[in-house]
C-alpha positions in Angstrom: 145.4 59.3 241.5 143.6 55.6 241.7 143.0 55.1 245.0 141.6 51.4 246.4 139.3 50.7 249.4 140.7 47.8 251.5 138.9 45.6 254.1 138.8 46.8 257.4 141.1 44.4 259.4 141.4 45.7 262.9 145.1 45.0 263.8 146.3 46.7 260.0 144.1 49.6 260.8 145.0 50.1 264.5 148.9 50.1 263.5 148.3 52.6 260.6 146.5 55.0 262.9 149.3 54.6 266.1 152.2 55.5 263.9 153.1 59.0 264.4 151.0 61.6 262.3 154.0 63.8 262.2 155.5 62.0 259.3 152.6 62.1 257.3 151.9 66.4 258.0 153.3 69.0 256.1 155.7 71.2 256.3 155.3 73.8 258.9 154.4 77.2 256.7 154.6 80.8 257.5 150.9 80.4 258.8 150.6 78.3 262.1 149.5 78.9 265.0 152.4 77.0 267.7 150.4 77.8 270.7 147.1 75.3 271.4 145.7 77.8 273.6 145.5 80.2 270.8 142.1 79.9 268.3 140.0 81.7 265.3 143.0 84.0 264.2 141.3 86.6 262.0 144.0 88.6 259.8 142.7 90.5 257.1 141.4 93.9 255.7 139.8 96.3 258.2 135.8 95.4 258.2 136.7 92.6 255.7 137.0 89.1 257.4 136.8 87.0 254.0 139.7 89.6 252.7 143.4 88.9 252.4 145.8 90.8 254.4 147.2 93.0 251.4 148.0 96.6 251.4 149.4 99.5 249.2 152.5 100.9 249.6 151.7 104.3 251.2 148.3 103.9 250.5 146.8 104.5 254.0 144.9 100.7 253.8 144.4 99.0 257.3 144.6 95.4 258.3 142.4 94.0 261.6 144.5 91.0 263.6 142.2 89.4 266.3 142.6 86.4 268.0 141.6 84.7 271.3 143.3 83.1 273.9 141.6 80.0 275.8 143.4 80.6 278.8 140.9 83.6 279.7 143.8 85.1 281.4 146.2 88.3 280.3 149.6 88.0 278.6 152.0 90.1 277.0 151.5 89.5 273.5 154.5 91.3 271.0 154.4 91.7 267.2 156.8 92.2 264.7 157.2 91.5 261.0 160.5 90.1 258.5 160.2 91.0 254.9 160.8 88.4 252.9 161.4 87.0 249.0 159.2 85.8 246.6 159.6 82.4 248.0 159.4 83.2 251.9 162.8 83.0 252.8 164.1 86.1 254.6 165.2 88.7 252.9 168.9 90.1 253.8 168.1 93.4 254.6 168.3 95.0 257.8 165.0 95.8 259.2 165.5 99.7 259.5 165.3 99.7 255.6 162.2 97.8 255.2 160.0 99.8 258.7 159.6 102.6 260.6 158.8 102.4 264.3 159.7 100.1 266.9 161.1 96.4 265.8 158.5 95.3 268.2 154.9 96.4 269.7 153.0 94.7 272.5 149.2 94.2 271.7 147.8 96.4 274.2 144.1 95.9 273.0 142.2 92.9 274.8 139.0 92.0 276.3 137.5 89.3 278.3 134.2 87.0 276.7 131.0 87.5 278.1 127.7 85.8 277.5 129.7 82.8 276.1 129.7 79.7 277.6 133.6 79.4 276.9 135.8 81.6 278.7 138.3 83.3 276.1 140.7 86.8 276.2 139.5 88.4 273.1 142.7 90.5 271.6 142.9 93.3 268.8 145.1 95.3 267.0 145.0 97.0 263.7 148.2 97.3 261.1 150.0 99.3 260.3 150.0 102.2 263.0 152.3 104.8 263.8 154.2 102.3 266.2 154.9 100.2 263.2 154.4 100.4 259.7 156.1 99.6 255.9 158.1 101.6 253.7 158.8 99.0 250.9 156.9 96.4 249.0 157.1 92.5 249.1 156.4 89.7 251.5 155.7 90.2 254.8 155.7 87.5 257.8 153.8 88.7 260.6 155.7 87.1 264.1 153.2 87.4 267.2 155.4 86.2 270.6 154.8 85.9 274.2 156.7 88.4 276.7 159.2 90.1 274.0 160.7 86.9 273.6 160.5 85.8 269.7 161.7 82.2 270.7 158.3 81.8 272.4 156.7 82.0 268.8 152.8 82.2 269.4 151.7 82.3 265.5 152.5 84.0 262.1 151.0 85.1 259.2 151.5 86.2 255.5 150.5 89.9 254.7 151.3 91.6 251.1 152.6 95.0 250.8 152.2 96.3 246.6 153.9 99.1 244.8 151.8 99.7 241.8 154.9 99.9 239.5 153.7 97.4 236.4 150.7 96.2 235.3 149.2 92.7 235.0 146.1 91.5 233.0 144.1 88.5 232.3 141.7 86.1 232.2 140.7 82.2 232.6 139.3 79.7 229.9 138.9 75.7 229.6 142.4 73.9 228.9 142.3 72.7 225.1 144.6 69.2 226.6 142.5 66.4 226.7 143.8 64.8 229.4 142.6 68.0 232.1 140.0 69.3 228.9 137.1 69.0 231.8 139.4 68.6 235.3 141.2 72.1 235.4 141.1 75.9 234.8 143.7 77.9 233.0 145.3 81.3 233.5 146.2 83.4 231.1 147.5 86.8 232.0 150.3 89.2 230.7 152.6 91.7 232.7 153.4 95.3 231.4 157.1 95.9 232.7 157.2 99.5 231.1 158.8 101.8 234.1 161.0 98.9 235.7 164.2 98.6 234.6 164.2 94.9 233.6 167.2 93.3 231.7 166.8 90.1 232.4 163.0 89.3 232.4 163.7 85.4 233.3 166.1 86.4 236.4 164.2 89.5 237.8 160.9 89.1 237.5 158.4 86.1 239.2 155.2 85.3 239.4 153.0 83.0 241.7 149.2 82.2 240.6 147.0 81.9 244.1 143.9 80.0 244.1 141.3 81.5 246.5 143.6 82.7 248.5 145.6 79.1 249.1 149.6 79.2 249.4 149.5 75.3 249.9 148.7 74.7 246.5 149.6 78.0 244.7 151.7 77.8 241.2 155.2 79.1 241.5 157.5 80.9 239.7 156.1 79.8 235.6 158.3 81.1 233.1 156.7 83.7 230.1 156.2 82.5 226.9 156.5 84.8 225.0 158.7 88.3 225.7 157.6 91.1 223.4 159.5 94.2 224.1 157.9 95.3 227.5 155.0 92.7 227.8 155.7 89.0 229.5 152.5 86.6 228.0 152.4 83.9 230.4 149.7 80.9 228.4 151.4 78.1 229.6 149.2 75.2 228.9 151.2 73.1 231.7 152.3 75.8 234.1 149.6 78.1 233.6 146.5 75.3 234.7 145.2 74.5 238.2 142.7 71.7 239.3 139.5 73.4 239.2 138.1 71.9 242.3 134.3 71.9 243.3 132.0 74.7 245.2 133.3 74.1 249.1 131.5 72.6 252.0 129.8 74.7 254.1 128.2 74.5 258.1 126.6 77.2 259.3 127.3 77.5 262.9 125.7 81.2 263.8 123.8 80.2 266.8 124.2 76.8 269.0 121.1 77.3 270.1 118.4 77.2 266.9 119.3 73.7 264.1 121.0 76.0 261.8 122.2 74.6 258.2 124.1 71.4 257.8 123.4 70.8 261.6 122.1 67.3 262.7 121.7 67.9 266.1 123.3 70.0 268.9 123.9 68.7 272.9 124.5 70.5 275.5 126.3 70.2 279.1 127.4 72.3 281.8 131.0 73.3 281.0 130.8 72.4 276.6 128.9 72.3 273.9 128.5 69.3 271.3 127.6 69.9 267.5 127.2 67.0 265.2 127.5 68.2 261.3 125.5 66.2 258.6 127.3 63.3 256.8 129.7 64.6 253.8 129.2 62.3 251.1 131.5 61.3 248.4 131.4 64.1 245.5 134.2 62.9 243.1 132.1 61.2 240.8 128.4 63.5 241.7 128.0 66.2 238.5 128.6 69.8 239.4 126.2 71.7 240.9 126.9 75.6 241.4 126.0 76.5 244.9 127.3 79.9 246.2 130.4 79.4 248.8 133.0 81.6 250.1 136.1 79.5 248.3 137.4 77.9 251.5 137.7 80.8 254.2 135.3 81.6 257.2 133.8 84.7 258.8 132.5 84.8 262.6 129.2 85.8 263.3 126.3 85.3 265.4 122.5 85.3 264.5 121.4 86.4 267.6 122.7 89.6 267.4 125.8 89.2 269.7 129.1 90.7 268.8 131.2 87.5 267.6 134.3 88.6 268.5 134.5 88.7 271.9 130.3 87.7 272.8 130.9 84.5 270.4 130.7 80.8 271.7 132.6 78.0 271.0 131.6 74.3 270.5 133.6 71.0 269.3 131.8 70.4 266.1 131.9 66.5 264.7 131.9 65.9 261.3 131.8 62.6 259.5 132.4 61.0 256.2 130.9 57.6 254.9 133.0 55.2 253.4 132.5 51.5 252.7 136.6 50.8 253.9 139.0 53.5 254.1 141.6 54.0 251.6 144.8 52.3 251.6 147.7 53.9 252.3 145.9 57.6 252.5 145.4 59.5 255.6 142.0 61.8 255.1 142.3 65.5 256.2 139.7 68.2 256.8 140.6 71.2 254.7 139.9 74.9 254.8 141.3 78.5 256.4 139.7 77.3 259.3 142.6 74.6 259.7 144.9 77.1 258.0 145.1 74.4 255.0 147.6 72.5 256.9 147.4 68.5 257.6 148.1 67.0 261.1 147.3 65.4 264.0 144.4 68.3 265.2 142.4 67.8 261.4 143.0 63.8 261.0 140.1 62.1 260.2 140.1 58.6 261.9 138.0 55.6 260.3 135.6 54.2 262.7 134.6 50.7 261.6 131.2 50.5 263.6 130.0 53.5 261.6 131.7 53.0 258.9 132.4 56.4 258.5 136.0 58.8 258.5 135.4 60.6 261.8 136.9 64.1 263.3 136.1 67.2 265.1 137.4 70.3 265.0 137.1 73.7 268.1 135.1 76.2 266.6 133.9 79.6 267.4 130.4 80.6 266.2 130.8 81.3 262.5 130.0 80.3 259.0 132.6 77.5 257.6 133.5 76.4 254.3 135.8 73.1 254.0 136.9 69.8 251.9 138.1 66.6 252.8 142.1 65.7 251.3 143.6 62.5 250.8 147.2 62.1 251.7 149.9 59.5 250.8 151.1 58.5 253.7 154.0 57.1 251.3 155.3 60.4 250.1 156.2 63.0 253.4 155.3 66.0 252.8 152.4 65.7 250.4 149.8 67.6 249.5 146.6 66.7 250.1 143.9 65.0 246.9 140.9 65.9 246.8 139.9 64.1 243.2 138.2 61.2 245.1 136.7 63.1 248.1 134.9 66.0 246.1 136.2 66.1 242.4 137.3 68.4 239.9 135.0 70.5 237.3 136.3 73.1 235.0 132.7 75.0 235.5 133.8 75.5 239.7 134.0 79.2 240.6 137.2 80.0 241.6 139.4 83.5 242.6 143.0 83.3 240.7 145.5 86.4 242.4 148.4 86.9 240.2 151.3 88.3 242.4 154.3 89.9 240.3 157.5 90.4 241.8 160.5 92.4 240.4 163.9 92.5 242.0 166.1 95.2 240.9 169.5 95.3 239.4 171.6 94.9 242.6 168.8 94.3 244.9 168.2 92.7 248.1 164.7 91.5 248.2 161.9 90.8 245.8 159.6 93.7 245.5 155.6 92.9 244.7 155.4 94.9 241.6 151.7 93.7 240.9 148.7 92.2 241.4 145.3 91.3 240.5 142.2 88.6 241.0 140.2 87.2 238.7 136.9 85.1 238.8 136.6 82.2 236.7 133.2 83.4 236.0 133.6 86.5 235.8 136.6 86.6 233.9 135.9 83.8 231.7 136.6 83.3 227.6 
């Protein structure tokens, strides 16, 4: 992507940011949050917060949900979950054949903040229980409503169920193309199918490649190479290869009250709390420097010895990127779990031409943060967003890759997750 500065002209640059954001986000995916009253949604493995929400089959694993509610009141919050395919679209299967329990539980676990400045409902539950739990692998949406009425959709989120039935191996190494020789990361991995009753290899089975955890930018569905006897080698050199990225953006915002890391300066006033983040400068063209980062996610905590969950504060934190002019026909996005990778109106950065700088904030609960700033085409709806400008790509970047393999039986009805594994691009290297 060749992207120009232009000269800041005031009436060009006040039309471009009036026109409606909505036709520059994307799509809508299974994880939003529809309700703004609703922050610092936490699902993942029990005592785990930088942990994905993936469980075995039968295997007795937990999953934590916790959220909080800015209203600082109580509502009737309901849960219930839809199996779905490979691809997130619903599987046709009638929901007594995918759970046991009730279709729907209420969240009966809650508690107000105290010792925070913001007021906030604090509420908890862990999955599965007794009330609720799976009996067959796959997909899972997650569907958390408002009064037992799904139509008042609160949020949603992805959660993996596996039945160890095949195996799947791999590792990552530098692409031999030129072109992406220094730029991207390649996976290579193999599936053992022995035990599944697989015919058609190209028709039943699927794979998607996640990249620290991202669905937003995850490769779908690449076809093996080679298929020898009960062994699927997937080496793609074009489907197989991800941008590698660089090490993520951090703020470290465990206590309001001491200048913790990549804080300029804090104010304070009765009723809010203001925290100005360090100037991000331009990385796409800096060498790569390994620093240690937790590949785009975020965990809540406190340094002062408070629990974050429910004794955690929250403060509108204002970040800022330098920038000569800003780019022509690109809208700039702050990018992480903690805007659940999406791009709209709440993340925008807006170009201010007195500082010269991109300019956002984001709500945030006390916490360590890692992000990245996108680029998106306003041009092209539904985008995604480039980061090659803002913060570059090296093939060196320590990364997590999760292959998911799904099988789908002869006759079935829904894709099963068959397999799965995660490997480090350090760790796992050749």
């Amino acid at each position: 992507m060749k992207i120009k500065p232009f000269f800041y002209a005031p009436v060009i640059c006040l039309l471009a940011y009036i026109l409606p954001v909505a036709a520059q986000e994307n799509t809508i995916g299974p994880d939003h949050v529809y309700y703004k009253n609703i922050r610092s949604v936490k699902f993942n493995q029990a005592g785990d917060q930088l942990s994905y929400p993936m469980i075995t089959l039968n295997g007795g694993d937990k999953l934590e949900l916790s959220f909080d509610d800015m209203d600082n009141d109580i509502k009737n919050y309901f849960y219930t979950f839809i199996l779905c395919n490979a691809d997130w679209t619903p599987a046709q299967i009638n929901q007594l054949e995918y759970m046991r329990g009730f279709s729907e539980n209420r969240i009966q676990d809650y508690r107000f903040s105290s010792i925070a400045l913001q007021r906030y409902t604090h509420y908890t539950v862990q999955l599965p229980n007794q009330n609720c739990y799976p009996i067959k692998s796959g997909n899972y949406l997650l569907k958390v409503y408002l009064d037992s009425d799904t139509s008042q959709l609160v949020f949603t989120r992805r959660m993996l169920v596996i039945a160890n039935k095949a195996g799947v191996s791999g590792f990552i190494q530098q692409p031999v193309t030129p072109k992406i020789f220094r730029t991207y990361q390649k996976v290579n991995f193999s599936v053992n199918t022995t035990g599944l009753n697989v015919v058609n290899p190209f028709d039943q089975m699927k794979v998607v490649i996640l990249q620290n955890y991202r669905w937003d930018n995850a490769v779908k569905f690449p076809r093996p190479l080679f298929v020898k006897g009960n062994i699927l080698e997937y080496n793609w050199e074009v489907d197989c290869v991800m941008p590698a990225g660089k090490e993520w953006r951090w703020i470290d915002l465990r206590s309001f009250r001491l200048q913790t890391e990549r804080v300029k300066n804090t104010e304070y006033a009765k009723d809010h709390t203001d925290v100005y983040a360090l100037p991000d400068i331009e990385r796409g063209n800096k060498i790569y420097q390994y620093i240690k980062d937790i590949n785009g996610l975020y965990y809540l905590a406190t340094i002062d010895d408070y629990d974050p969950f429910y004794e955690g504060d929250y403060a509108t934190v204002h970040f800022s990127y330098p920038a000569a002019e800003p780019f022509a026909g690109y809208n700039m996005y702050i990018i992480g779990q903690l805007t659940d990778y999406e791009c709209n109106e709440n993340n925008l950065m807006v170009y201010n031409p007195n500082t010269r700088a991109y300019e956002g904030s984001l709500f945030l609960k006390q916490g360590f943060y890692n992000y990245i700033y996108g680029l998106v085409d306003t041009s092209v709806p539904g985008s995604l967003p480039d980061t090659k400008v803002t913060e570059g790509d090296w093939w060196e970047t320590e990364n997590n890759y999760t292959i998911l393999v799904y099988y789908r039986a002869l006759g079935g009805r829904s894709d099963e997750l068959v397999a799965t594994t995660t490997l480090n691009s350090m760790l796992s290297r050749k």
